[in-house]
VEXDREN-2710 file (C-alpha; in Angstrom, 1 decimal):
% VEXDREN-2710
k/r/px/py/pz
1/UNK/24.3/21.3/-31.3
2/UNK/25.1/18.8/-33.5
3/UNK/23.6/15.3/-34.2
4/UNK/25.4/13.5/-31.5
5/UNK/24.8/15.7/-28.9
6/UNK/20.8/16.0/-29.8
7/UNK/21.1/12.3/-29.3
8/UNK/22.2/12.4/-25.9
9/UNK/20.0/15.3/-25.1
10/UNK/17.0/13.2/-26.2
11/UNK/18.5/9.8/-24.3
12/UNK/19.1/11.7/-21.0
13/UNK/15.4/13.4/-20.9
14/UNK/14.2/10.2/-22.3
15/UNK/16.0/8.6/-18.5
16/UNK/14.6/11.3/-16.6
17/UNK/11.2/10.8/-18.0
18/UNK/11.9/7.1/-16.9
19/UNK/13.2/7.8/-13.4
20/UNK/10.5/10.5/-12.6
21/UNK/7.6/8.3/-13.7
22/UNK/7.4/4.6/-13.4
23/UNK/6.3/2.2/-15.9
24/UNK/2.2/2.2/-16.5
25/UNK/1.7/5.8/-15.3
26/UNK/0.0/8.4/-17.1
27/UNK/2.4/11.0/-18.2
28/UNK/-0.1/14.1/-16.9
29/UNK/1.7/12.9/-13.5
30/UNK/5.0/14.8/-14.3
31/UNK/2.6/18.3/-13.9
32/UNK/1.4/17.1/-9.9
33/UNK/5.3/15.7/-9.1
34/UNK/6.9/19.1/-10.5
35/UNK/4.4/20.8/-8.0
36/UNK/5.2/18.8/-5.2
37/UNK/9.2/19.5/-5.7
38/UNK/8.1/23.4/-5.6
39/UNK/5.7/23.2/-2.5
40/UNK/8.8/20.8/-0.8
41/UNK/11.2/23.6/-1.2
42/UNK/9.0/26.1/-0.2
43/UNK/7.6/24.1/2.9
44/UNK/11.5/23.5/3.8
45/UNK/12.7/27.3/4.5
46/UNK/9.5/28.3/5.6
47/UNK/9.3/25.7/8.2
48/UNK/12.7/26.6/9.2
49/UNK/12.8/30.1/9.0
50/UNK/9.0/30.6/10.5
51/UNK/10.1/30.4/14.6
52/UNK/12.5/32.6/14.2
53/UNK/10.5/35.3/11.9
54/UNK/7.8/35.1/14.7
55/UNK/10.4/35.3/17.5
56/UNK/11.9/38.6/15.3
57/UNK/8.3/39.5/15.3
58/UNK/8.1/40.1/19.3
59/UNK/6.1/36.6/19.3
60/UNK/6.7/34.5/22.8
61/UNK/7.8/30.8/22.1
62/UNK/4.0/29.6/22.6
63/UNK/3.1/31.8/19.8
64/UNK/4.9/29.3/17.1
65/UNK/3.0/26.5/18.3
66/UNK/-0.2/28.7/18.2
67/UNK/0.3/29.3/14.8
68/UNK/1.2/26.2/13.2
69/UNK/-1.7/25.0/14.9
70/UNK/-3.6/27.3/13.5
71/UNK/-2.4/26.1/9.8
72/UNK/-2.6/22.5/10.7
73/UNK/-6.3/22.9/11.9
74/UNK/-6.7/24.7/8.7
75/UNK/-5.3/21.9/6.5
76/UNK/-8.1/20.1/8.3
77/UNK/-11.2/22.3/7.5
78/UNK/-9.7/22.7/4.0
79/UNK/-9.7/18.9/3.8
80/UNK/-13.2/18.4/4.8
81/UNK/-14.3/21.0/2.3
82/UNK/-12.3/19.0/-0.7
83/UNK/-14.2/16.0/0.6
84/UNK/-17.7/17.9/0.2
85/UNK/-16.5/19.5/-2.7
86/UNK/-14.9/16.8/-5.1
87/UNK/-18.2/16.0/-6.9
88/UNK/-19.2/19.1/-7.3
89/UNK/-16.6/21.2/-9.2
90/UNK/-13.9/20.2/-11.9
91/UNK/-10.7/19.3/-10.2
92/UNK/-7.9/21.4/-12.1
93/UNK/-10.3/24.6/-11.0
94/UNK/-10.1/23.1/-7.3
95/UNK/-6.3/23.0/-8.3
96/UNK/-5.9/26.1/-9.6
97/UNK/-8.2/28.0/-6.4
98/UNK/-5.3/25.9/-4.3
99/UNK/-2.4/27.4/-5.8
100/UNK/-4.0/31.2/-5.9
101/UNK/-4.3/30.3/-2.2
102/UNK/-0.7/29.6/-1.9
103/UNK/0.0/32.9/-3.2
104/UNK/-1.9/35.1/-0.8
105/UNK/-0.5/33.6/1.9
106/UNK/3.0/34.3/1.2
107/UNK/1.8/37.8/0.6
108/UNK/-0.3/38.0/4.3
109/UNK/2.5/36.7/6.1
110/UNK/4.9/38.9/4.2
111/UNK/2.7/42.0/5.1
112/UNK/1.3/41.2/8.8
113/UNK/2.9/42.1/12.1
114/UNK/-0.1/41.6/14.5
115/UNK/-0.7/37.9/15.8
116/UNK/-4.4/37.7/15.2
117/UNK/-4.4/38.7/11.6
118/UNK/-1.1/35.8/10.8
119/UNK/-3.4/33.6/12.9
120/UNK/-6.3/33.9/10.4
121/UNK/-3.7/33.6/7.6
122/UNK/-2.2/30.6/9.2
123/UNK/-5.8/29.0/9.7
124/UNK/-7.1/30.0/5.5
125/UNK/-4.0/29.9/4.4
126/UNK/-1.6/26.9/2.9
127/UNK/1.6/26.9/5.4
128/UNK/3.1/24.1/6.0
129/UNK/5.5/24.0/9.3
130/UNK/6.1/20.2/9.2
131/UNK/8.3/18.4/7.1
132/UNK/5.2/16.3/5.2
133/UNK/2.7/18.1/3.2
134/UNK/-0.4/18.6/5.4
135/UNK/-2.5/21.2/3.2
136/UNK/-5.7/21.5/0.7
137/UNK/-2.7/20.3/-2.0
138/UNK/-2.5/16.7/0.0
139/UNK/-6.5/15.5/-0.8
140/UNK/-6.3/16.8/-3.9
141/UNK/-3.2/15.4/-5.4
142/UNK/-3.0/12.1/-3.8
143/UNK/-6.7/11.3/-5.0
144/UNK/-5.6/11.9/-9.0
145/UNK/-2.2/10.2/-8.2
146/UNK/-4.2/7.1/-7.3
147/UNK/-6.2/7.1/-10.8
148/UNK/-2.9/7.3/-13.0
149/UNK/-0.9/4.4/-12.2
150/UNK/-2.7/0.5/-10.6
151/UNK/-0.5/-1.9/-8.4
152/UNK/3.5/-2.1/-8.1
153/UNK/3.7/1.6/-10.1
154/UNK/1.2/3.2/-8.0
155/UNK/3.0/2.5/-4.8
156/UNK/6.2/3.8/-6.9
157/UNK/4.3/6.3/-8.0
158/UNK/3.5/7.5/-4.6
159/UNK/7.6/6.9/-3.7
160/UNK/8.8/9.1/-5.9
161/UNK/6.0/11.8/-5.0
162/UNK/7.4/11.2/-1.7
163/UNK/11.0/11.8/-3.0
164/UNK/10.6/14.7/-4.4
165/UNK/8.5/15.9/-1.6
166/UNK/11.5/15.3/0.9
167/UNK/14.7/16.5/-1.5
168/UNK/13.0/19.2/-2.4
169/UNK/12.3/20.2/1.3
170/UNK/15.8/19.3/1.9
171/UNK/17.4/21.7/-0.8
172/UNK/14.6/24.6/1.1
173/UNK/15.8/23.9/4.3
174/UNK/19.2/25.3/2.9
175/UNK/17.3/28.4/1.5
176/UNK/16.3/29.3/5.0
177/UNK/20.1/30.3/5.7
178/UNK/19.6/32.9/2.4
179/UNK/18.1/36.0/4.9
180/UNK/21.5/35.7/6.8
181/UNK/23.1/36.1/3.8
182/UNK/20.7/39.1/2.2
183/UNK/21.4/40.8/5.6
184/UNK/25.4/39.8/5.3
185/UNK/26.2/41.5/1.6
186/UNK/22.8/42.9/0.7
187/UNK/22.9/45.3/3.8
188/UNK/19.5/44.3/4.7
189/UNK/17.2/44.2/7.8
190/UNK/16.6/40.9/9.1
191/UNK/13.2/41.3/9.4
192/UNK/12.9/42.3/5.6
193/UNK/15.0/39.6/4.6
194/UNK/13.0/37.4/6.8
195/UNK/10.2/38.6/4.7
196/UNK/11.0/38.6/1.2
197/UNK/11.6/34.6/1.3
198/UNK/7.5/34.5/2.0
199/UNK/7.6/37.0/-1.2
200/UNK/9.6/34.3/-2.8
201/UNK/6.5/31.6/-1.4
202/UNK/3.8/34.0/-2.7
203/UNK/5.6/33.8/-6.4
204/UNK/5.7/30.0/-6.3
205/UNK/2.2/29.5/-5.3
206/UNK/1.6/31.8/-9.1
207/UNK/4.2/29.2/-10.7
208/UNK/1.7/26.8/-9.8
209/UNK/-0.9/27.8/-10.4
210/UNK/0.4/28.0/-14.6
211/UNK/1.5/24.1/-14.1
212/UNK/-2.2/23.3/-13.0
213/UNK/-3.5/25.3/-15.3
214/UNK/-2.1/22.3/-18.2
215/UNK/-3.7/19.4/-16.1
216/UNK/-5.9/17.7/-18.7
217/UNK/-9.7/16.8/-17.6
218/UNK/-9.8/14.6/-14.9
219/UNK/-12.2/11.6/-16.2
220/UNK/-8.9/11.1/-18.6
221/UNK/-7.7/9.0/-16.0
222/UNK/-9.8/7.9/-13.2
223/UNK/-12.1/4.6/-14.2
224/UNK/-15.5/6.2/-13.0
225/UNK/-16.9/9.6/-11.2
226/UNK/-15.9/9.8/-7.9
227/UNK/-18.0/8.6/-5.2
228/UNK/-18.5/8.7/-1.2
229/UNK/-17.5/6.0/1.4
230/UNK/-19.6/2.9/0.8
231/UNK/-18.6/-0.6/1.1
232/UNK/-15.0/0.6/2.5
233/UNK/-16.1/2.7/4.7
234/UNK/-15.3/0.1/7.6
235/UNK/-11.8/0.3/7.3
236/UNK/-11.3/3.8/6.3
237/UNK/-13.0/4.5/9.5
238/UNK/-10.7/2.3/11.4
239/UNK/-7.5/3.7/9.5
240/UNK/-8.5/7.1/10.2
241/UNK/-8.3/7.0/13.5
242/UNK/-5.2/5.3/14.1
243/UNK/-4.3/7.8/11.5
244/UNK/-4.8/10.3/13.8
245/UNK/-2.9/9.3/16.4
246/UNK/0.1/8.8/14.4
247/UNK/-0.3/12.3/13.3
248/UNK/-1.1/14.1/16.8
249/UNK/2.4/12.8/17.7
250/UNK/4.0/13.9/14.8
251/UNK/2.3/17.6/15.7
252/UNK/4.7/17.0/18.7
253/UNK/7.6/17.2/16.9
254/UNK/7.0/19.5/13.4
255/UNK/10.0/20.6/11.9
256/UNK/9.1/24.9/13.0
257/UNK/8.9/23.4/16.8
258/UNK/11.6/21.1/16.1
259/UNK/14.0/23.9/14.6
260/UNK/12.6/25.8/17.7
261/UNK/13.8/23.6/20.2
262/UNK/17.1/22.9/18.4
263/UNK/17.7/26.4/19.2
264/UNK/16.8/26.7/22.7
265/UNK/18.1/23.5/23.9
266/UNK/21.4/23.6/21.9
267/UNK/21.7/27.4/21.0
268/UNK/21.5/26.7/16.9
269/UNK/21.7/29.3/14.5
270/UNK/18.3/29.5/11.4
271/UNK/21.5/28.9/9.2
272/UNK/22.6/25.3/11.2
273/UNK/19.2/24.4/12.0
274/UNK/18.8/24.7/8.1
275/UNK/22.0/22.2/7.7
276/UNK/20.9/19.5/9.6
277/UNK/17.2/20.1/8.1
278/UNK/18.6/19.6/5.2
279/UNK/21.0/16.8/5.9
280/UNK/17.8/15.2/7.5
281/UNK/15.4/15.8/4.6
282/UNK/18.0/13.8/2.0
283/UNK/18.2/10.7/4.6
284/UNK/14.0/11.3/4.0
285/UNK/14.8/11.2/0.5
286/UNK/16.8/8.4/0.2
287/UNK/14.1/6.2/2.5
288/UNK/11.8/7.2/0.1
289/UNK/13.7/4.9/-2.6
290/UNK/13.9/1.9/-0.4
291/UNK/10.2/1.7/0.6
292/UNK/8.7/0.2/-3.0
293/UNK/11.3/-2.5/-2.8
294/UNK/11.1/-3.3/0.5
295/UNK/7.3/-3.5/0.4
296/UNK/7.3/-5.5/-2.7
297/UNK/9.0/-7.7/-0.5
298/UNK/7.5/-7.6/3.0
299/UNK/4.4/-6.1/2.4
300/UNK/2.7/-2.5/2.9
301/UNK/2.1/-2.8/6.5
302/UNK/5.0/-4.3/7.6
303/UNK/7.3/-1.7/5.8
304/UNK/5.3/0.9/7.5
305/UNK/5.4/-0.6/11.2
306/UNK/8.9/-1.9/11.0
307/UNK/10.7/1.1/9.9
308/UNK/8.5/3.4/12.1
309/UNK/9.4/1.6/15.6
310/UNK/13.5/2.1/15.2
311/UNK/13.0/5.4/14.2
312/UNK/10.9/6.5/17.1
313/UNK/13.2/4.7/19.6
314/UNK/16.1/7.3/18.5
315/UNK/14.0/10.0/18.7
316/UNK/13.1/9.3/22.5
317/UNK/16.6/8.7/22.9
318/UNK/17.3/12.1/21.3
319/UNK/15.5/13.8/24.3
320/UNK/17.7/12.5/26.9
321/UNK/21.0/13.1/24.9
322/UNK/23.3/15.4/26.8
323/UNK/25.6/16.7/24.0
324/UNK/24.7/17.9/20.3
325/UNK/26.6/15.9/18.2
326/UNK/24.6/12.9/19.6
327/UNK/21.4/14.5/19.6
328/UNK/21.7/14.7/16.1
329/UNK/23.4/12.0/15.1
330/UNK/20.2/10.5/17.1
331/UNK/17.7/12.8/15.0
332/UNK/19.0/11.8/11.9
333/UNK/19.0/8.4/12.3
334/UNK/15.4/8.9/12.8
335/UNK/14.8/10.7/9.3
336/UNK/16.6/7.9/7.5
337/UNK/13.7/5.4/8.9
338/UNK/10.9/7.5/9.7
339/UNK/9.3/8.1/6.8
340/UNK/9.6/5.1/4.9
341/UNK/6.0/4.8/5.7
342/UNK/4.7/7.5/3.9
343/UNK/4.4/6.1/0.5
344/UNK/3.3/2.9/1.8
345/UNK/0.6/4.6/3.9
346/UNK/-0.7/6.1/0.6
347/UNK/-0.7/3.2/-1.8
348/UNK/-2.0/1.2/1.2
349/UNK/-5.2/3.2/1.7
350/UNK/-5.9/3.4/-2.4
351/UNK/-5.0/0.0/-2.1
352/UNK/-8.4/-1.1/-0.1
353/UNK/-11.1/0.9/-1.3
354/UNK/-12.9/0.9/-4.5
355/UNK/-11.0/3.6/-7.7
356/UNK/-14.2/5.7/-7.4
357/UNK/-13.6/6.2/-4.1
358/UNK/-10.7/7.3/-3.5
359/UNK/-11.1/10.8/-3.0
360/UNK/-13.5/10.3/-0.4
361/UNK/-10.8/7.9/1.3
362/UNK/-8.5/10.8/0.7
363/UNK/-10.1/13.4/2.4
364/UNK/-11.4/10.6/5.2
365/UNK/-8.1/10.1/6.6
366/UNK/-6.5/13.2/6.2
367/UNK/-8.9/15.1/8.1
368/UNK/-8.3/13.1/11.6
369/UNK/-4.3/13.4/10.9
370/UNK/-4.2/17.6/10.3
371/UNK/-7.3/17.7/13.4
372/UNK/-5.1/14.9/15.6
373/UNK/-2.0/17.2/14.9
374/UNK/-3.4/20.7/15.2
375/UNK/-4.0/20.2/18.5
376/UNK/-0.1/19.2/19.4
377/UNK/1.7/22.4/18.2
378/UNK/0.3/24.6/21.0
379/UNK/1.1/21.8/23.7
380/UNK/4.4/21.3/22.2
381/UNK/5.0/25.2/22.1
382/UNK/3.8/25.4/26.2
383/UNK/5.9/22.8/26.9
384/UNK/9.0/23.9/25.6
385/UNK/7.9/27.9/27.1
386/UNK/7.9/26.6/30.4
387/UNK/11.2/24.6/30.6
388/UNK/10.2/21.5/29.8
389/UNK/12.1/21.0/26.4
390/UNK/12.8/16.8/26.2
391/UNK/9.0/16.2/26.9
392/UNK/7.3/16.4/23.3
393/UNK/9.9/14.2/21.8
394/UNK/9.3/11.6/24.4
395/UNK/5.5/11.8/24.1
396/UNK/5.9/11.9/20.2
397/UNK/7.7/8.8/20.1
398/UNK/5.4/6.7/22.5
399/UNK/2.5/7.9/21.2
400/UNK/4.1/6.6/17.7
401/UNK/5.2/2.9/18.9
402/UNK/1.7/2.4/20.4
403/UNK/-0.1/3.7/16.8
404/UNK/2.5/1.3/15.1
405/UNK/1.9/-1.9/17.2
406/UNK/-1.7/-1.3/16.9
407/UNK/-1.8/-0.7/13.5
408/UNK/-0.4/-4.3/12.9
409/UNK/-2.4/-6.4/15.6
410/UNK/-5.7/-4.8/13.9
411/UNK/-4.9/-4.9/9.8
412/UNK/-2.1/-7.5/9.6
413/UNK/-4.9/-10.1/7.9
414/UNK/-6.1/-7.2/5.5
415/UNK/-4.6/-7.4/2.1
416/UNK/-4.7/-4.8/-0.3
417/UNK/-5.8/-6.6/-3.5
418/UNK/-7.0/-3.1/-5.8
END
């Protein structure tokens, strides 16, 4: 390589280095965003691929929603325990014990046939069958997020966590179409192939695991030991629980029951639920870059209740569609909108309560969304057993408008001003 070309080398990772972080924020970030692609991609086959693995399994269609209830309530108690827990051990080792995690539960899922051992797996364990990330990785992450970047760059900060988050779970939901092809020119069983992409979950779970493992001390870039809910505690309390409801109707709707009732309603293949998971994750993706801008503009809450309303109008409208092509054309409409809010959320939460207490405010309001949402899987999963497959959409998206108007009657006079 000559001279030139070392040039460019150096110019384009010195742009990349731009793009991935924003101005002001500490460069240990890169470690936490790199993680978040590979738990994206992972999260997106396995989310796809897991209804059909159970179904291959000898599972009945209430089974799936049994199960990702199972992780969701989980997520939950894992959240609770990082709340408990933060002051009390060093963070990358709570990392670290995360990521190990990650890795058994590829392997228990990969090895288990019987429903009550995958349900103890599902429940310890770090699966993620929606298309956000809802497990022990969420409390821990967004809390040091919050201490390396103040202001504009931590809500860009949070965006392009977001981002990478959604492509990456985008470019997985394609992998989810890779048994078909292992069983196509491998000569493979389905059901091995099936399992050797939760081999291929284990593996990543030990990937990072080695990326945590470079994390520098945490005090490096939070202004103070971390504390509990004091003077915020108000408003946490009151976010939390409308939180909640925003999150039970997402449990409604996650992307395993969603690929599920794809194929029973429309007769999909894993392979074109995969498509359109993916075609819907990089609308996600590209919401994700609008939000900072758009909330520089028109404020936190406002991008998070305008966007959400649209995009839960087309997903009740999605339930009553007769023909496929408009049900998703419906669907995705709803993933270019739906989770603009996401990074807004985020940076509006760290946004009201004090830096040292942030990973209390964390772990507050992410244990009322993964408790609020385990319990909708299983109903979800019923509903669509017995026939009734248009009903969780239409719940999920009433549920949603009522969190969203609510949200801005009760906070629209609170300004974030940390």
């Amino acid at each position: 390589m000559n001279t030139r070309e070392e040039d460019r080398a150096v110019s384009l990772a010195a742009r990349m280095s731009t793009w991935m972080l924003p101005s002001g924020a500490d460069r240990a970030a890169r470690l936490l965003l790199v993680s978040r692609g590979l738990r994206g991609f992972c999260d997106g086959f396995i989310a796809v691929l897991l209804p059909a693995y159970l179904l291959a399994l000898g599972f009945a269609k209430v089974d799936v929603g049994l199960i990702s209830t199972a992780t969701l309530a989980g997520s939950a108690v894992a959240t609770i325990a990082v709340g408990m827990l933060a002051n009390r051990f060093a963070a990358r080792r709570m990392f670290m014990f995360a990521a190990l995690l990650m890795a058994a539960t590829g392997l228990g899922f990969a090895g288990l046939s019987s429903l009550l051992p995958l349900l103890i797996v599902a429940f310890v364990g770090t699966l993620n069958p929606s298309s956000g990330d809802v497990s022990l990785f969420l409390p821990l992450e967004q809390s040091r997020l919050a201490g390396m970047a103040t202001g504009d760059a931590r809500t860009a900060l949070f965006a392009r966590y977001s981002l990478i988050g959604a492509v990456s779970a985008a470019l997985g939901s394609l992998a989810a179409g890779v048994p078909a092809w292992l069983v196509t020119h491998a000569h493979m069983r389905e059901l091995t192939a099936m399992r050797t992409m939760f081999i291929v979950y284990a593996a990543t779970g030990g990937a990072i695991w080695l990326l945590y493992r470079r994390l520098p001390p945490s005090g490096a870039q939070t202004s103070g030991p971390s504390a509990p809910l004091g003077e915020s505690r108000r408003i946490v309390t009151r976010l939390a629980l409308l939180f909640s409801v925003d999150a039970f109707a997402g449990g409604l709707v996650v992307n395993a029951l969603m690929s599920l009732w794809l194929m029973q309603r429309f007769g999909l293949s894993v392979g074109a639920a995969g498509q359109f998971f993916f075609w819907a994750g990089l609308l996600t993706a590209l919401s994700q870059l609008a939000a900072p801008p758009l909330a520089s503009k028109i404020g936190l809450l406002n991008t998070m209740v305008f966007t959400h309303i649209p995009a839960s109008l087309c997903l009740i409208a999605a339930a009553f569609a007769a023909s496929s092509p408009v049900t998703l054309a419906l669907l995705l409409a709803r993933s270019a909108l739906s989770q603009m809010d996401v990074p807004t959320r985020t940076a509006y939460v760290m946004a009201v309560v004090t830096p040292v207490e942030r990973p209390a405010a964390a772990s507050f309001t992410s244990v009322p969304r993964s408790l609020a949402a385990s319990l909708a899987p299983s109903l979800a999963g019923g509903l669509i057993g017995i026939g009734w497959l248009g009903a969780p959409l239409v719940a999920c998206g009433a549920l949603k408008i009522a969190y969203d108007l609510s949200l801005l009657f009760l906070f629209r006079h609170v300004k974030p001003d940390r």
